[in-house]
BAZAMI-224681 format. One record per residue: residue in one letter; residue number from 1; x, y, z of N, C-alpha, C in turn. Coordinates in Angstrom, 3 decimals. Layout:
N
+----+-----+----------+----------+----------+----------+----------+----------+----------+----------+----------+
| aa |   i |     n_c1 |     n_c2 |     n_c3 |    ca_c1 |    ca_c2 |    ca_c3 |     c_c1 |     c_c2 |     c_c3 |
+----+-----+----------+----------+----------+----------+----------+----------+----------+----------+----------+
|  A | NUM |        X |        Y |        Z |        X |        Y |        Z |        X |        Y |        Z |
...
+----+-----+----------+----------+----------+----------+----------+----------+----------+----------+----------+
//
This chain:
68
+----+-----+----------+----------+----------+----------+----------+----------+----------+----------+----------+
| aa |   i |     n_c1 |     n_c2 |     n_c3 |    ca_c1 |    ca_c2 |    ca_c3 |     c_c1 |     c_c2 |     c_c3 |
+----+-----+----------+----------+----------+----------+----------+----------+----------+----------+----------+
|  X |   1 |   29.686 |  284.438 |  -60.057 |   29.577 |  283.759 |  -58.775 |   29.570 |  284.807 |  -57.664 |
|  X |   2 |   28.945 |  284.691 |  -56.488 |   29.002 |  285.636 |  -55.540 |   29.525 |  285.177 |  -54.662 |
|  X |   3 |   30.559 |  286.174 |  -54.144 |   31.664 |  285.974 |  -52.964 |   31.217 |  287.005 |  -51.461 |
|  X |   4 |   31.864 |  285.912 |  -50.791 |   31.556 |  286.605 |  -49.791 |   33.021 |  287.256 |  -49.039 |
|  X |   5 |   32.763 |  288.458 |  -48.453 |   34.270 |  289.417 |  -48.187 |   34.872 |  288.380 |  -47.116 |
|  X |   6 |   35.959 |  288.748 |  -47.156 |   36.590 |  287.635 |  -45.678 |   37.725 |  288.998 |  -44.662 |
|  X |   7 |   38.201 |  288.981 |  -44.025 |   38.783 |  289.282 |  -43.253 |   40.520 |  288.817 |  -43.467 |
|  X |   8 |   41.370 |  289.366 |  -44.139 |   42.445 |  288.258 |  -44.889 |   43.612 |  289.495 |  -45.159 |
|  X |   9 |   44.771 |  289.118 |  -45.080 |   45.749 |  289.891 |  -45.699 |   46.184 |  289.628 |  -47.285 |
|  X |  10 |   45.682 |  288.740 |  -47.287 |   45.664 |  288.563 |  -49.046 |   44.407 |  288.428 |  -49.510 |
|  X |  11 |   43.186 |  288.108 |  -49.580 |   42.489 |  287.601 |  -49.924 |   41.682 |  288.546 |  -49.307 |
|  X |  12 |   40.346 |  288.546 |  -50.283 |   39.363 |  289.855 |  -50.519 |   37.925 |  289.203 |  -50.293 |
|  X |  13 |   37.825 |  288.274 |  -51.754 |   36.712 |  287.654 |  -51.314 |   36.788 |  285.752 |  -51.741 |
|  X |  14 |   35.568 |  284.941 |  -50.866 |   35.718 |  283.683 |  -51.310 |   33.723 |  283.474 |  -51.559 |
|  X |  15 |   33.758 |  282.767 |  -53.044 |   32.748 |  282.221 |  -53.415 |   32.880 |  280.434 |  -53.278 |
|  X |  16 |   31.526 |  280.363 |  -53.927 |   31.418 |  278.768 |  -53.843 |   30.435 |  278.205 |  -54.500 |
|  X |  17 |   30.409 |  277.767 |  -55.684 |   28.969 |  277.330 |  -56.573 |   29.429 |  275.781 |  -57.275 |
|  X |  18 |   28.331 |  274.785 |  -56.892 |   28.661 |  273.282 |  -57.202 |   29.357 |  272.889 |  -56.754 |
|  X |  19 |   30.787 |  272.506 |  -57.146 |   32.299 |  272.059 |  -57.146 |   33.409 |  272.941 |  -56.868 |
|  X |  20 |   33.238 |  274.433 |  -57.479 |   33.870 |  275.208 |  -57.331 |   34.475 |  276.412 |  -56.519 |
|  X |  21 |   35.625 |  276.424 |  -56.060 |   35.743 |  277.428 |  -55.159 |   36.119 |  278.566 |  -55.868 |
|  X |  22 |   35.442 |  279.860 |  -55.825 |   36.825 |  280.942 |  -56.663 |   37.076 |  281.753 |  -55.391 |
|  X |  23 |   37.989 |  282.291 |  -55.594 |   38.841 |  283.405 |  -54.399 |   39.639 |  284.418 |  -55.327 |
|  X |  24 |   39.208 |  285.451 |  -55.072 |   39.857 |  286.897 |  -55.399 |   40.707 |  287.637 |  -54.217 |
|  X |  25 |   41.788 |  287.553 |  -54.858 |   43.175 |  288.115 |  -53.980 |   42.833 |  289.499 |  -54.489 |
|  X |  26 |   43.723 |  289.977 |  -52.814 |   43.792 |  291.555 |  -53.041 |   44.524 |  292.343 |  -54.128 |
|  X |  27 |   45.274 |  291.183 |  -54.569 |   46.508 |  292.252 |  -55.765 |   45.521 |  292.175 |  -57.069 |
|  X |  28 |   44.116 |  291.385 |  -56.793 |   43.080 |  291.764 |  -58.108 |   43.270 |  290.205 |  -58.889 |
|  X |  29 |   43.620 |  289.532 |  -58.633 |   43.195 |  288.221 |  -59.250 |   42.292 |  287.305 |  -59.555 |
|  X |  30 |   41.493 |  286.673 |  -59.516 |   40.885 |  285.681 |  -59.255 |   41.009 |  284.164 |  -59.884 |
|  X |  31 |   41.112 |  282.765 |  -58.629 |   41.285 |  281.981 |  -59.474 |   40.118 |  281.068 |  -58.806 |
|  X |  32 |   39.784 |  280.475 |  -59.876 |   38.315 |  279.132 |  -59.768 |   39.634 |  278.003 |  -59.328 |
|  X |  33 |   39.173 |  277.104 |  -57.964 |   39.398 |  276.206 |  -58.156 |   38.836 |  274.796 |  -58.056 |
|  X |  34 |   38.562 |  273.771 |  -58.719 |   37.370 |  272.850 |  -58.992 |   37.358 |  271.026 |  -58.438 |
|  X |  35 |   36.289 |  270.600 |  -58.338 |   35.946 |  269.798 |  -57.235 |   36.550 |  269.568 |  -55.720 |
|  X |  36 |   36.490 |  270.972 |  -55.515 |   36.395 |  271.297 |  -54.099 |   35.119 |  270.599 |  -52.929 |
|  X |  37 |   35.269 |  270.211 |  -52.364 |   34.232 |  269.953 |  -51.239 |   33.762 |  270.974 |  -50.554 |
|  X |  38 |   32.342 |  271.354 |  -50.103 |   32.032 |  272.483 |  -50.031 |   32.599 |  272.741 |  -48.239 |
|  X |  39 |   32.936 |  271.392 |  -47.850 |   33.746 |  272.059 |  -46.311 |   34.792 |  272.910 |  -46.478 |
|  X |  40 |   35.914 |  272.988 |  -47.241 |   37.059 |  273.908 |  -47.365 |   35.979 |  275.409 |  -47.643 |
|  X |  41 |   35.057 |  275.396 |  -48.606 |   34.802 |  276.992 |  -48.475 |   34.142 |  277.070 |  -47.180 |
|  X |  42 |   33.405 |  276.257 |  -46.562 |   32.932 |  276.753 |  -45.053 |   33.949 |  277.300 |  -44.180 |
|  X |  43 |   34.860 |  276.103 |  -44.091 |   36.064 |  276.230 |  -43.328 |   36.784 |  277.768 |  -43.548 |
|  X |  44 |   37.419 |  277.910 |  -44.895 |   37.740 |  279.395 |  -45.385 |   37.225 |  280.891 |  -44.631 |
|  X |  45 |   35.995 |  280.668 |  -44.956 |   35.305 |  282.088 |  -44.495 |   35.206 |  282.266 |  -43.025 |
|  X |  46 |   35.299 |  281.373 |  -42.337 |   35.376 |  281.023 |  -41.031 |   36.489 |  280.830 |  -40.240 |
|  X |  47 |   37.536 |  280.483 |  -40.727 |   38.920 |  280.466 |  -40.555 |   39.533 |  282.022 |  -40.065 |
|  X |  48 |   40.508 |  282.218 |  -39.408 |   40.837 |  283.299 |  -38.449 |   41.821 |  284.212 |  -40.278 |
|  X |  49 |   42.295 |  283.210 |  -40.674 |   43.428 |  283.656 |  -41.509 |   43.091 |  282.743 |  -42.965 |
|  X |  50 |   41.995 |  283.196 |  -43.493 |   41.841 |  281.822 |  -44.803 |   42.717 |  281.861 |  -45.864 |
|  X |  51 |   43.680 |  283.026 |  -46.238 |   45.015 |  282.229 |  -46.834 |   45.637 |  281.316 |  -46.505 |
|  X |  52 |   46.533 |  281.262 |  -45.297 |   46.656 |  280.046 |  -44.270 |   46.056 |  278.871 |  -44.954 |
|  X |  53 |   44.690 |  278.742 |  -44.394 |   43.438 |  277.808 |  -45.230 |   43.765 |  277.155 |  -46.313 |
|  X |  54 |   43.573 |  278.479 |  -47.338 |   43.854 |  277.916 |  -48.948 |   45.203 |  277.436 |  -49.046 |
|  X |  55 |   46.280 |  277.650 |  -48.561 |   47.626 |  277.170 |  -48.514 |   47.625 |  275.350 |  -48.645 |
|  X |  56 |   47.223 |  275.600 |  -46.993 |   47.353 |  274.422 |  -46.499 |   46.491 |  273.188 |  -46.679 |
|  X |  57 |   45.114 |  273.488 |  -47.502 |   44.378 |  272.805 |  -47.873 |   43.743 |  272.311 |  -48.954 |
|  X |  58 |   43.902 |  273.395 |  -49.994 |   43.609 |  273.785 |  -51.218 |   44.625 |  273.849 |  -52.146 |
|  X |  59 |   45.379 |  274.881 |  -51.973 |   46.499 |  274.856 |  -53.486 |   47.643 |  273.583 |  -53.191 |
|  X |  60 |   47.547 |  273.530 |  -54.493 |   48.400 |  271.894 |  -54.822 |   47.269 |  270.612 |  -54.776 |
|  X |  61 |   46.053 |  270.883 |  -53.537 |   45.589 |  269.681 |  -53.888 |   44.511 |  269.144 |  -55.351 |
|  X |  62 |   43.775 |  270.609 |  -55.781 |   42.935 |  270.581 |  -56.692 |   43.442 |  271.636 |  -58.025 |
|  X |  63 |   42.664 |  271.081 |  -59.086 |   43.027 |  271.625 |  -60.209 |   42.032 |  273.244 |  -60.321 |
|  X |  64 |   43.130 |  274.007 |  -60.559 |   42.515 |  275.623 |  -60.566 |   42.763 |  276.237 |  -62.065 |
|  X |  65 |   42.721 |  277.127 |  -62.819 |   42.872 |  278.535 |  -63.343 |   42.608 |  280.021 |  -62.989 |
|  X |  66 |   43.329 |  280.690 |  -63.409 |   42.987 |  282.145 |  -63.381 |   42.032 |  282.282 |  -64.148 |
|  X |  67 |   41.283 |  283.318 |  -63.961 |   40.135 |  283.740 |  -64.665 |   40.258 |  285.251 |  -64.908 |
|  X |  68 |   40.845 |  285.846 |  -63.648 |   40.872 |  287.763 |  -63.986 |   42.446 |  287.676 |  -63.330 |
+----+-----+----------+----------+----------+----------+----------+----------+----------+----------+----------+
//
């Protein structure tokens, strides 16, 4: 999937293909997370602080895994 870099104290880069959001944290992670609406990744990359973002919008609400 191709990500695009963000501007983030945690977070490196955010992709977006179909359903899926993945986001690669700076400590080298990456996790897919799935039937996402593609507004949260708009919102994300655009967002001043998109950890913040993924916090508050994303984790807890949709089902994710790690992948790396």
């Amino acid at each position: 999937m191709v990500r695009t870099r963000v501007a983030s104290t945690n977070i490196r880069s955010i992709g977006y293909y179909g359903t899926t959001l993945e986001v690669e944290f700076l400590s080298g992670g990456v996790y897919q997370y799935f039937n996402v609406p593609e507004v949260h990744y708009l919102n994300m990359i655009h967002f001043p602080h998109p950890g913040t973002y993924l916090a508050r919008h994303v984790k807890g609400a949709y089902p994710y895994r790690r992948i790396a």
